[in-house]
SETOR-214020 format. One line per field, with one value per residue: residue number from 1; residue in three letters; x negated, y, z negated of N, C-alpha, C in turn. Coordinates in pm, 1 decimal, always signed. Atoms other than C-alpha are relative to their C-alpha. Layout:
<pts>
resi <- (NUM	...)
resn <- (Ala	...)
n_xx <- (X	...)
n_yy <- (Y	...)
n_zz <- (Z	...)
ca_xx <- (X	...)
ca_yy <- (Y	...)
ca_zz <- (Z	...)
c_xx <- (X	...)
c_yy <- (Y	...)
c_zz <- (Z	...)
</pts>
This chain:
<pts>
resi <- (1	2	3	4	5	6	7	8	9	10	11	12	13	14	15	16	17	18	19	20	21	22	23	24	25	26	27	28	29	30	31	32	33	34	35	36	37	38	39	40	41	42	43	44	45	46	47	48	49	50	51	52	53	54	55	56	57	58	59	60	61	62	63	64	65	66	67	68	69	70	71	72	73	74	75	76	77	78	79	80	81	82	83	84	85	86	87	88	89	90	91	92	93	94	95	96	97	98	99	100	101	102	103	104	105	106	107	108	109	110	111	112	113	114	115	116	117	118	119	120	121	122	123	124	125	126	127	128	129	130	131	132	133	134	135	136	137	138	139	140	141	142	143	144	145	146	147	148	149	150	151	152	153	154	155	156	157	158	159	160	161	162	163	164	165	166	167	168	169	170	171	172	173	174	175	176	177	178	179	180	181	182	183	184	185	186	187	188	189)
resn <- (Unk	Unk	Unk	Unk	Unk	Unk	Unk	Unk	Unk	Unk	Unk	Unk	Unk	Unk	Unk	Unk	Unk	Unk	Unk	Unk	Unk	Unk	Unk	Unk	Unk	Unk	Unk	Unk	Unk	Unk	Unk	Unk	Unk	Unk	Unk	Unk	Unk	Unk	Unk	Unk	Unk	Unk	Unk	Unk	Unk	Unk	Unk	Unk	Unk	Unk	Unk	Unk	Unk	Unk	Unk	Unk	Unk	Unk	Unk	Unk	Unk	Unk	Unk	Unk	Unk	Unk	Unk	Unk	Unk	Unk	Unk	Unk	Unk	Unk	Unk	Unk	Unk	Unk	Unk	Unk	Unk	Unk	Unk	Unk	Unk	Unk	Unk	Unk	Unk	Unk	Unk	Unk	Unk	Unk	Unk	Unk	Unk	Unk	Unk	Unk	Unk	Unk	Unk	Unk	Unk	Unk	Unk	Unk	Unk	Unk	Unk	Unk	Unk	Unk	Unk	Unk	Unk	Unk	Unk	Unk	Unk	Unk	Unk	Unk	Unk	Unk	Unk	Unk	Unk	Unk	Unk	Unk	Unk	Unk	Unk	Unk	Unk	Unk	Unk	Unk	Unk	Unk	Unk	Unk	Unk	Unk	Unk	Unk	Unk	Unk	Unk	Unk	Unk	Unk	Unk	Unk	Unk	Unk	Unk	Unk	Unk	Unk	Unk	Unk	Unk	Unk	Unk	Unk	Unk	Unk	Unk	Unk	Unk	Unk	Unk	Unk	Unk	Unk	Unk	Unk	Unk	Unk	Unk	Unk	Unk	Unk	Unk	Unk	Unk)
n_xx <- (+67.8	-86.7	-27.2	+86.2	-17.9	-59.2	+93.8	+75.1	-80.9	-57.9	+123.4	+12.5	-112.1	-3.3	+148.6	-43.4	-39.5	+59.0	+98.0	-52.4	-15.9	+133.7	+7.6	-91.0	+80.4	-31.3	-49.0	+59.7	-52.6	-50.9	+31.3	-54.9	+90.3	-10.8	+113.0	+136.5	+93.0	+76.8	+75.8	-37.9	-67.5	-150.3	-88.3	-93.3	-49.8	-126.1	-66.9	-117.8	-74.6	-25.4	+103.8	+118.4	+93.3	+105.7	+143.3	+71.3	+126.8	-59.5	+14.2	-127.2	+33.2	-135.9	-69.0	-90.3	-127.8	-51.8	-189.1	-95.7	-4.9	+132.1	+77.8	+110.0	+161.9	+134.1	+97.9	+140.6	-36.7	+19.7	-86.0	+7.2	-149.2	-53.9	-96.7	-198.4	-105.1	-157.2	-68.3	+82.4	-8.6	+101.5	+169.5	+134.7	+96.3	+74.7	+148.8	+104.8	-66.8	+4.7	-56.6	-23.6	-116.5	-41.0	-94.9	-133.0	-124.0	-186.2	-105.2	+45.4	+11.7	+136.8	+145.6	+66.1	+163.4	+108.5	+165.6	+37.2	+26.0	-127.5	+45.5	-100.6	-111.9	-43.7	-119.9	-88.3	-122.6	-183.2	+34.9	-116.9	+66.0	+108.4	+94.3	+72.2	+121.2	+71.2	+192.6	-2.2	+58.3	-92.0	+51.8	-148.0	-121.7	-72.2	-158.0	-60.0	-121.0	-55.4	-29.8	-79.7	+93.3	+61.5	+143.4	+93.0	+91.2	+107.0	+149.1	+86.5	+69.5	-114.1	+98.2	-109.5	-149.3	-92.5	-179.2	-105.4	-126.8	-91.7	-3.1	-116.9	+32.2	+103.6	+140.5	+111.4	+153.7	+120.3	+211.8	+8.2	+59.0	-39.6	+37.6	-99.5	-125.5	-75.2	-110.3	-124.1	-22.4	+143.4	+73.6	+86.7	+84.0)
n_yy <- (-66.2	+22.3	+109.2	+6.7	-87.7	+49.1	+179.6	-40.1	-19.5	+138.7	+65.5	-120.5	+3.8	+108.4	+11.7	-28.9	+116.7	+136.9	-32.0	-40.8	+126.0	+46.2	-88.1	+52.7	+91.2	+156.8	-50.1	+46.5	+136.1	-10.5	+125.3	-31.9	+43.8	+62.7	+47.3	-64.2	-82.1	-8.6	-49.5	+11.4	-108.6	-14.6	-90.4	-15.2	+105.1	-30.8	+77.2	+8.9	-18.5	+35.4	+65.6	-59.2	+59.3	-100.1	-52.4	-51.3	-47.2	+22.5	-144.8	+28.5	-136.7	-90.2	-102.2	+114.6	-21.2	+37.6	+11.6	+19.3	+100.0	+6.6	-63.6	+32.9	-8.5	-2.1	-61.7	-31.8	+19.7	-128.2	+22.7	-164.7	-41.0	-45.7	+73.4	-82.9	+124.4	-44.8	+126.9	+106.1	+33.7	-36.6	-39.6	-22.2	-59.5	-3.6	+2.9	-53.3	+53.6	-119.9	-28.8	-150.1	-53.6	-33.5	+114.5	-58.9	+105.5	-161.7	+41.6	+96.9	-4.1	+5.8	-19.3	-25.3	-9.9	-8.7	-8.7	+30.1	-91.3	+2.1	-125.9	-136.0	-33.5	+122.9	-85.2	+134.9	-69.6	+69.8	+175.4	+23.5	+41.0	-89.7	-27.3	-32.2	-22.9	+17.0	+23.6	-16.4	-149.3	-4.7	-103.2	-89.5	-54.4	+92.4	-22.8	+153.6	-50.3	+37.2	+106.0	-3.7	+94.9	-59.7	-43.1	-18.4	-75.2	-15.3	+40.4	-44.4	-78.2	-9.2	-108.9	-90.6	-35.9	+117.3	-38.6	+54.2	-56.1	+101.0	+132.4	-13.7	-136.3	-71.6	+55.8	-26.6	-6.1	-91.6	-7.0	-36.0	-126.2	-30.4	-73.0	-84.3	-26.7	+116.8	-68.8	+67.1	+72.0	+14.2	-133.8	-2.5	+139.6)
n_zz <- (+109.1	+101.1	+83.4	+107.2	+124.9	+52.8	+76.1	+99.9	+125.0	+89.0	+111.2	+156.6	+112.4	+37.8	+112.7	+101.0	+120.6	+39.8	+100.0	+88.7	+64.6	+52.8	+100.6	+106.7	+163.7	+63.2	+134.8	+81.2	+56.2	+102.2	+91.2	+102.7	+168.8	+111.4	+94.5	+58.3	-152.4	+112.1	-50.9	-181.4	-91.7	-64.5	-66.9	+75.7	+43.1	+25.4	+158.6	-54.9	+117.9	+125.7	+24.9	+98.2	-63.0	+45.7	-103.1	+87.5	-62.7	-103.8	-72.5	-53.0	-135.7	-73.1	+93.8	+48.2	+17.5	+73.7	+49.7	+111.4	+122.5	-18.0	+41.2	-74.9	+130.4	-151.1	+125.2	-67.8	-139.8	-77.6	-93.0	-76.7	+14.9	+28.3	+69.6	-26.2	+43.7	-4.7	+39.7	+97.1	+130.7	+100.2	-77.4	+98.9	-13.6	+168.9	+47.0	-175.2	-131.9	-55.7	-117.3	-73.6	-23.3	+117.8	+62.7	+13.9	+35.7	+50.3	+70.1	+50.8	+120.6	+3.6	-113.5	+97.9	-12.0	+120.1	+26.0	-107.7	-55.9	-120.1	-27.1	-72.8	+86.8	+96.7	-29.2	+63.1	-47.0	+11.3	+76.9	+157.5	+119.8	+125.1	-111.2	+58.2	-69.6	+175.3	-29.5	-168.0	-52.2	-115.4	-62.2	-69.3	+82.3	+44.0	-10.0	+48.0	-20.2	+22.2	+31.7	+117.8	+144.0	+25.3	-120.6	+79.9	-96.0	+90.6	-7.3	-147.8	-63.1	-157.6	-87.6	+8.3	+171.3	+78.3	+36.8	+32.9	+3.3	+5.1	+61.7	+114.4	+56.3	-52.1	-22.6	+87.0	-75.6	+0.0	-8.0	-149.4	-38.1	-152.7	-63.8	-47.9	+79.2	+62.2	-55.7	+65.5	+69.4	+11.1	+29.9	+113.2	-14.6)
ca_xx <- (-29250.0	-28944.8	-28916.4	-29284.3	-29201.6	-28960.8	-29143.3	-29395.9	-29164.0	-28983.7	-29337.9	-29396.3	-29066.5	-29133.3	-29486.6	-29296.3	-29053.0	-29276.9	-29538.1	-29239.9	-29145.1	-29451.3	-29476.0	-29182.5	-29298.4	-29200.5	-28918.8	-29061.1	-28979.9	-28746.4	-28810.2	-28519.1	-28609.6	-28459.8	-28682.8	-29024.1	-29279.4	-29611.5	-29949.0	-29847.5	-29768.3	-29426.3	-29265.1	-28951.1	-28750.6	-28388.0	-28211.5	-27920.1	-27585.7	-27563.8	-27935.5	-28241.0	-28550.1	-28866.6	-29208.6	-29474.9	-29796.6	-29618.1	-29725.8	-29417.0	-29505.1	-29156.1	-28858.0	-28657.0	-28322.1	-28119.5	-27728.6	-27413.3	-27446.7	-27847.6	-28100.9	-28462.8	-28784.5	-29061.5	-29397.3	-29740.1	-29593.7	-29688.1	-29439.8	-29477.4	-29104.0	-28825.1	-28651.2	-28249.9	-28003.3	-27611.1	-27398.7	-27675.9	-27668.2	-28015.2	-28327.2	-28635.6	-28970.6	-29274.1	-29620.7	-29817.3	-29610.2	-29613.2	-29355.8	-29418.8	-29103.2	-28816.6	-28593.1	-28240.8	-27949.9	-27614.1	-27325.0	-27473.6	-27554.6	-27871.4	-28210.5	-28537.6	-28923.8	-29169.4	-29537.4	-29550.0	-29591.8	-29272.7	-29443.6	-29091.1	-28771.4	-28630.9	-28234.4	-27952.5	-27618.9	-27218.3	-27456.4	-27243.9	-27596.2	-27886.0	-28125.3	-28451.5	-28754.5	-29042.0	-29448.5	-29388.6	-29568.5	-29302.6	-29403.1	-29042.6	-28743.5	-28574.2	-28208.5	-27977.8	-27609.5	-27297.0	-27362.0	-27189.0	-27442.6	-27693.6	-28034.6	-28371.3	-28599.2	-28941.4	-29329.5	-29327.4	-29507.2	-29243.5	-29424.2	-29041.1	-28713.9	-28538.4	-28163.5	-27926.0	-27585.3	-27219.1	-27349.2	-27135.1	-27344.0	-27588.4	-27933.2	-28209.2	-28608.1	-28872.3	-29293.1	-29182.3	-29413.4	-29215.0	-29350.3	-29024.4	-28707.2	-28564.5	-28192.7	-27868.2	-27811.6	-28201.3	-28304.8	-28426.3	-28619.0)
ca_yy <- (+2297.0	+2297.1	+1942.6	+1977.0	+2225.3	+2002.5	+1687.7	+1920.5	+2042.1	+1688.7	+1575.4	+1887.4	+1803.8	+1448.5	+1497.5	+1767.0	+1535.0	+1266.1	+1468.4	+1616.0	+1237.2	+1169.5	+1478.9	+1379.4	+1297.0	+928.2	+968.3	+899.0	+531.7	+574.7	+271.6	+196.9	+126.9	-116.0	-247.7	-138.6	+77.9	+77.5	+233.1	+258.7	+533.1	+621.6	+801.2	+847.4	+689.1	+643.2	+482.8	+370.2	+395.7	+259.6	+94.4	+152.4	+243.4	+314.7	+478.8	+462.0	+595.0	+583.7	+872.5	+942.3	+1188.4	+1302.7	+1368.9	+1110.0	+1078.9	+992.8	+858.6	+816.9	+659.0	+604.3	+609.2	+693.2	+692.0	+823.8	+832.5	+958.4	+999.8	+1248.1	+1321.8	+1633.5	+1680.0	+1742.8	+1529.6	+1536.9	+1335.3	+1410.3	+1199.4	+1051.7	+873.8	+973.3	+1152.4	+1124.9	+1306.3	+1258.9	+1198.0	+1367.7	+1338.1	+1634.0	+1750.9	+2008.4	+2095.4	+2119.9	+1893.3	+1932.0	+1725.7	+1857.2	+1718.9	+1420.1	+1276.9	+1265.5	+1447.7	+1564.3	+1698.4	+1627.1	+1734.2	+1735.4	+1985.6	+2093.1	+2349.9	+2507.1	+2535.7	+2299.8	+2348.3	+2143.6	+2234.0	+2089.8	+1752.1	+1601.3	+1467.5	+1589.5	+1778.1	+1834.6	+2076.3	+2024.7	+2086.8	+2161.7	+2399.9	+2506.8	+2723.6	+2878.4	+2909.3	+2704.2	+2705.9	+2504.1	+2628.1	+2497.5	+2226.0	+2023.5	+1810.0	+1915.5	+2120.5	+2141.4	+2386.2	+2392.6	+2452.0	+2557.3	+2766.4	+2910.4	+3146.2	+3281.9	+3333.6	+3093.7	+3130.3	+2999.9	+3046.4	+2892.3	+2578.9	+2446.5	+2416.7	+2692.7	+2583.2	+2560.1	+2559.6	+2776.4	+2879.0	+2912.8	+3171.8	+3291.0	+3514.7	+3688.8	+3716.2	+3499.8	+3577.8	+3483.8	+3198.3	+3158.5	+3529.0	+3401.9	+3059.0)
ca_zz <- (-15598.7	-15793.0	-15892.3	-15990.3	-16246.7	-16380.5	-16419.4	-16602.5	-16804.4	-16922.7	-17013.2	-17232.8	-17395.9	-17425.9	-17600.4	-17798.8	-17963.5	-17990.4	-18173.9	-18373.8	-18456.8	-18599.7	-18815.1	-19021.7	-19412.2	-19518.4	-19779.1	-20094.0	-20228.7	-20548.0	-20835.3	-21026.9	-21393.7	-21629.2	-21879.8	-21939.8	-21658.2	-21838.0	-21651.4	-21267.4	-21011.1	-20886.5	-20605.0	-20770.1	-21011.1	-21123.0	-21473.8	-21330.1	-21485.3	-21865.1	-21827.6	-22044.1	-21917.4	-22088.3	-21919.0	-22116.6	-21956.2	-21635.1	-21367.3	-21173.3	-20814.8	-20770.5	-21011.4	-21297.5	-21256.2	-21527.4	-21503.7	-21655.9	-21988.4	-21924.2	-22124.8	-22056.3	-22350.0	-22142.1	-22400.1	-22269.4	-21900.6	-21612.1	-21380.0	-21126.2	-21084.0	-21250.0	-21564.0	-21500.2	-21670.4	-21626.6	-21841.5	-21998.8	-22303.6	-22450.7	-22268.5	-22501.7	-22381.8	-22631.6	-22736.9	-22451.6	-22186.1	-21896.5	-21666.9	-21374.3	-21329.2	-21547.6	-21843.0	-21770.5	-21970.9	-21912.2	-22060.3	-22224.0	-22496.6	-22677.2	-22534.3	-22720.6	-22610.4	-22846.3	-22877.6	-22482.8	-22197.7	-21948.3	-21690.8	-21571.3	-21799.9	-22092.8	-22035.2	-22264.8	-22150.7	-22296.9	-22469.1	-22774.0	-22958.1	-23158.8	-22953.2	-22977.6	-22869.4	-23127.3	-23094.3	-22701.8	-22495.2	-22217.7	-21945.5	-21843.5	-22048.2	-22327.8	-22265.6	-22505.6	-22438.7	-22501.7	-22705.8	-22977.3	-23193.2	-23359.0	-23203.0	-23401.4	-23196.7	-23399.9	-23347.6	-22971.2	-22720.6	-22473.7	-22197.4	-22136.2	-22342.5	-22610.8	-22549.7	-22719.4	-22703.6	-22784.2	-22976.7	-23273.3	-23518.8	-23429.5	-23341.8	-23641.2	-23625.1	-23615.5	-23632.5	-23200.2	-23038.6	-22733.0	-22497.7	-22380.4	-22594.3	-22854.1	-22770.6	-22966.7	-23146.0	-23119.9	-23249.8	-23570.5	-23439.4)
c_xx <- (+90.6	+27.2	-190.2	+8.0	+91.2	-66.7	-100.9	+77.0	+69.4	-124.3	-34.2	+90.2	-24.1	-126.6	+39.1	+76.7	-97.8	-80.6	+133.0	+14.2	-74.1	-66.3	+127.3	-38.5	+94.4	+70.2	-61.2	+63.7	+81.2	+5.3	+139.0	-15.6	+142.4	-87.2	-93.4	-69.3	-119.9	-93.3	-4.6	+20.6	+88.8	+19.9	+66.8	+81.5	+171.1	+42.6	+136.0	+99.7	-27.2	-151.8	-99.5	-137.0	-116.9	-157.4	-99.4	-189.3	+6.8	-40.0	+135.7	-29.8	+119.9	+88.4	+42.4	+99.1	+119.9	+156.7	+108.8	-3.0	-168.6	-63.7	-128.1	-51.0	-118.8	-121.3	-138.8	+5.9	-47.1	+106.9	+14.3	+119.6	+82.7	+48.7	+127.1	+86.1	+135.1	+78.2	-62.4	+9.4	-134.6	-88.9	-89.3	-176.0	-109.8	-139.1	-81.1	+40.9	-40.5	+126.4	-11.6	+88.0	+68.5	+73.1	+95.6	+103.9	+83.0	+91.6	+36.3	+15.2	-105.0	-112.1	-101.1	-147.1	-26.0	-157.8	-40.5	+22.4	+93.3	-116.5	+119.0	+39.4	+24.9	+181.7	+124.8	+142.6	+124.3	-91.2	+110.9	-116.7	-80.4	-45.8	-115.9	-121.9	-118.6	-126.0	+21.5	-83.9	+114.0	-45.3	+81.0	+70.6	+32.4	+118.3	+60.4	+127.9	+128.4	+9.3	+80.2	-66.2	-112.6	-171.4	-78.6	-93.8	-117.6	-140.9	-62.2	-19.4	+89.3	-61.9	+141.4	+77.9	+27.0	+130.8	+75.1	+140.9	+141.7	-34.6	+94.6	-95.2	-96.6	-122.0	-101.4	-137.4	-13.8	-120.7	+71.1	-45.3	+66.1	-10.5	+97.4	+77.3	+28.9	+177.5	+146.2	+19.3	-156.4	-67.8	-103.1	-110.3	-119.6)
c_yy <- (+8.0	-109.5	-17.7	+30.6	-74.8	-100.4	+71.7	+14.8	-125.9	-54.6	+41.7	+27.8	-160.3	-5.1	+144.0	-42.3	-108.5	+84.2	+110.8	-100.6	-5.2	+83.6	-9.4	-66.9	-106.7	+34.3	-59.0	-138.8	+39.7	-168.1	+62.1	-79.9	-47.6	-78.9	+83.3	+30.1	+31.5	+101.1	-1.1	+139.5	-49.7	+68.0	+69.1	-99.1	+11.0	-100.3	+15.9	-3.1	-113.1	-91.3	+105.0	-23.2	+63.3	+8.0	-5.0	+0.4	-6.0	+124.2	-50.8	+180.2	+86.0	+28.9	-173.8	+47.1	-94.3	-21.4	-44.9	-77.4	-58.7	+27.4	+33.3	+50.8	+18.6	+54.0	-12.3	+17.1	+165.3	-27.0	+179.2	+91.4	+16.7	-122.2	+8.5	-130.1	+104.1	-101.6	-85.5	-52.9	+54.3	+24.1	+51.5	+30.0	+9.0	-59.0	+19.7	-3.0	+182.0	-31.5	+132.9	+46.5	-16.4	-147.2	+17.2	-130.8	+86.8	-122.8	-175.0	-61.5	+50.5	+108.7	+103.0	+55.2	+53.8	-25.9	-49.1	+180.2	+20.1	+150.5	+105.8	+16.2	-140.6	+88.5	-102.0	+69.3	-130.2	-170.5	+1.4	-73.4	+101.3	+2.4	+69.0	+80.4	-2.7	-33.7	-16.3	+146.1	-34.2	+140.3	+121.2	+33.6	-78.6	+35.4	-105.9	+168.7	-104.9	-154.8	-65.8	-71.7	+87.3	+79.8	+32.6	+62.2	+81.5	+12.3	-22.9	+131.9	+38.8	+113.6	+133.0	+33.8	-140.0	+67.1	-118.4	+19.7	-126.7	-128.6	-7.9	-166.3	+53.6	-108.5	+2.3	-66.1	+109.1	+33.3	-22.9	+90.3	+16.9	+153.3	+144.8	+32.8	-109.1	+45.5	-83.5	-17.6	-16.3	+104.5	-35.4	-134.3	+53.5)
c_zz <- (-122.0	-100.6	-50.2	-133.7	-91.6	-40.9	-75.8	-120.6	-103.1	-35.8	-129.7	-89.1	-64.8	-47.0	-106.9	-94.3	-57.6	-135.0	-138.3	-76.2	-143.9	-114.6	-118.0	-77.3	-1.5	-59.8	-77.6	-59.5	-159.5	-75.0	-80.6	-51.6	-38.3	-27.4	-10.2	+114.1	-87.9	+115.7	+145.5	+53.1	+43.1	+101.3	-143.5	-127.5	-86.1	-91.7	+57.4	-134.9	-90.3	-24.1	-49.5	+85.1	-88.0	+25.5	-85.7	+99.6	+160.4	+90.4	+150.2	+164.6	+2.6	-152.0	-35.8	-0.1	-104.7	+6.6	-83.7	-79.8	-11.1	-104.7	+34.4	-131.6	+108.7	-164.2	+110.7	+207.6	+65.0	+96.4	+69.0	+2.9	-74.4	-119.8	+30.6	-70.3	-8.1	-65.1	-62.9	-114.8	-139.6	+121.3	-66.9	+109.8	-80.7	+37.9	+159.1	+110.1	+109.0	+130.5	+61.7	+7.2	-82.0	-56.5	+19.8	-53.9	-63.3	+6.7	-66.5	-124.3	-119.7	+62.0	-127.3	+125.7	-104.0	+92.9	+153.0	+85.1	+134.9	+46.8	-2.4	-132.7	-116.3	+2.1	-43.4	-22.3	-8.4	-38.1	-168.0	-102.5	-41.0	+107.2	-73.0	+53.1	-135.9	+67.7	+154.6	+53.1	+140.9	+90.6	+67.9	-127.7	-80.0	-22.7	-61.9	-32.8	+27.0	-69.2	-127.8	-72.8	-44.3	+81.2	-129.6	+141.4	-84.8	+44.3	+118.9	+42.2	+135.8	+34.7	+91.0	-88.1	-57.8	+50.5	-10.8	-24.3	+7.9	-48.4	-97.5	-46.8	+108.8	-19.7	-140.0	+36.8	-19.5	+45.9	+158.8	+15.2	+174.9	+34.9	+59.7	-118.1	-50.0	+10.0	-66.6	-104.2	-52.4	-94.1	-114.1	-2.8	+11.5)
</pts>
């Protein structure tokens, strides 16, 4: 009766892995971009170092990842996930574009959203170019901190705080209707 209980039992482990197997999501396929990505779906997708990539009406499921020396032009694009560039050379956002989740370019060069729709945060941290938020509706926060080129932050809809802090120069812009706190460097945007 004993070694019944056992052979039950190693079945009910071996149709518990199996059916664990089998419940494991696919990783998502990541596309990496140089050149041009016009009207397609994506998984993911990645701008490898020092290459140019640019999306234009591109729907992207997962997150762009932007690297060292990279650029990415994304115009009229959906993308559920997250923008990110580190080291980037330029990360442009524009004419209708939407991201669920957030923009982040830290210690870059370059980066801009125009006249498009970030649900989370917009967040531009230690970049050395011009930056830009302009005619955006953002549904989180716009964070632009420590940077050293210039920032124009004009003619959006932020549903949290502006903060700005430690740039050189300070940030300029305006007509922004934010929901929370304008805070800093920002107070008067």
């Amino acid at each position: 009766m004993g070694r019944m209980t056992m052979v039950i039992a190693g079945v009910g482990l071996g149709v518990g892995l199996g059916a664990g197997l089998l419940a494991v999501p696919a990783l998502a396929d990541e596309r990496t971009c140089e050149g041009r990505v016009g009207a397609v779906t994506l998984d993911d997708v990645r701008v490898p170092e020092g290459a140019t990539c640019a999306l234009t009406g591109t729907r992207v499921k997962g997150t762009v990842k932007v690297e060292r020396g990279a650029t990415l032009v994304a115009r009229g694009v959906k993308v559920t996930g997250d923008v990110q560039g580190e080291n980037a050379r330029s990360v442009s956002v524009g004419r209708s574009s939407s991201v669920g989740g957030n923009v982040q370019v830290k210690q870059g060069g370059a980066a801009s959203v125009t006249s498009s729709r970030v649900d989370g945060d917009i967040q531009y941290d230690a970049n050395r170019g011009g930056l830009k938020v302009r005619g955006s509706q953002v549904g989180g926060n716009v964070q632009v901190v420590g940077n050293r080129g210039t920032a124009e932050i004009t003619g959006n809809r932020v549903k949290g705080d502006l903060q700005c802090k430690e740039n050189s120069p300070a940030p300029k812009g305006g007509a922004n209707t934010v929901a929370g706190d304008k805070e800093d460097q920002c107070a008067g945007l």
